[in-house]
N, C-alpha and C positions, 0 to 999 in steps of 0.2 A: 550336900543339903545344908550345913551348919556353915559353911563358907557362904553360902548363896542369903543366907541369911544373917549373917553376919554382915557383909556386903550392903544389904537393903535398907540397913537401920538406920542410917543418915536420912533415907527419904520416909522413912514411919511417921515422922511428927512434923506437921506444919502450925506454928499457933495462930491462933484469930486471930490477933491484931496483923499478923502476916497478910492474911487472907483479906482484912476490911482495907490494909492499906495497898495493895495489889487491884485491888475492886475500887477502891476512892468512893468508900461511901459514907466515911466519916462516922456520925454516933447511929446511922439509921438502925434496924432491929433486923436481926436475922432471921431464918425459921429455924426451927427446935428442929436438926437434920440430924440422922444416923448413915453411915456410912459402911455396916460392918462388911469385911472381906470374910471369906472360905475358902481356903486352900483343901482339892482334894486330889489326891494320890490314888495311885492304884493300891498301895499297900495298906490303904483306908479300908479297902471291902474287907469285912471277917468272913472268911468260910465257917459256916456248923448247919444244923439242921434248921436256926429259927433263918427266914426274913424278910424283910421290911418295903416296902414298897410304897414311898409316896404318891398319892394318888392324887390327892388334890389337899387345897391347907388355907387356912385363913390368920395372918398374926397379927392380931391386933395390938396395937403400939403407944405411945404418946406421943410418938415423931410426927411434927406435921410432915416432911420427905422421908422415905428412908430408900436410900439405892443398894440393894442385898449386889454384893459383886461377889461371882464363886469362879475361882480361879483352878480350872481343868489341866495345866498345864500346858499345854499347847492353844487354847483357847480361853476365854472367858464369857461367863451368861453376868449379863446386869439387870435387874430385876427392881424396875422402879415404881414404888408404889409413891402416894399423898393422901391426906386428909382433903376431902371435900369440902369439908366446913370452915376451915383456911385458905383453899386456894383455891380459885375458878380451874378450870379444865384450861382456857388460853392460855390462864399463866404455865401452869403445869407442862402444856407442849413448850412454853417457851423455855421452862428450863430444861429442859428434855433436848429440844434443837442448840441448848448453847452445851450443856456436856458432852454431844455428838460433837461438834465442831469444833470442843476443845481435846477431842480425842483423838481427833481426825488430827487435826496440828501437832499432837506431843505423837504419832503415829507415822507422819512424814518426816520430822526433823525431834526426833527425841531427846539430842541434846538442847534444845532449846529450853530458854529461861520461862521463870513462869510468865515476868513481866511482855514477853511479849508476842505470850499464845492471843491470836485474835479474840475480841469480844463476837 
């Protein structure tokens, strides 16, 4: 596990200017986006007598996007919410259909660069 993560740290941080100059959008404005990951493991459940069952949940945020991505091990759930009050619902599927298709790409050819996952 500490090798595996050790391993990953070069890919932990990409800065924004990375990112606007990969995008070529020069000074335009970005959304206020969150991104947090959740690794969970099996050695995560506690056995005792209390527990916990989420049922359903609301988290309200300041993020106008926040993509909740929880990493099963074998699988992963992506969990995309937005602000309505910033983004139309078109746009929203439109960035929805462009992280599919840049997931789809780093999913076929993983060693590929960022520069030339398709738009």
């Amino acid at each position: 596990m500490k090798r595996t993560y050790i391993d990953s740290l070069p890919h932990q941080h990409c800065g924004l200017a990375d990112i606007q100059r990969v995008l070529q959008i020069g000074h335009k404005g970005l959304f206020n986006t969150a991104v947090p990951l959740q690794r969970v493991t099996i050695g995560d459940e506690i056995s005792g007598l209390i527990k916990v069952d989420v049922v359903e949940g609301d988290d309200p945020s300041e993020y106008n996007i926040v993509l909740n991505t929880v990493d099963h091990g074998e699988t992963m759930d992506l969990h995309f919410t937005y602000c309505s009050d910033n983004l139309s619902d078109s746009h929203a599927l439109n960035i929805v259909e462009a992280i599919l298709r840049a997931l789809e790409a780093i999913i076929q050819e993983p060693r590929r660069t960022l520069l030339v996952v398709p738009r």
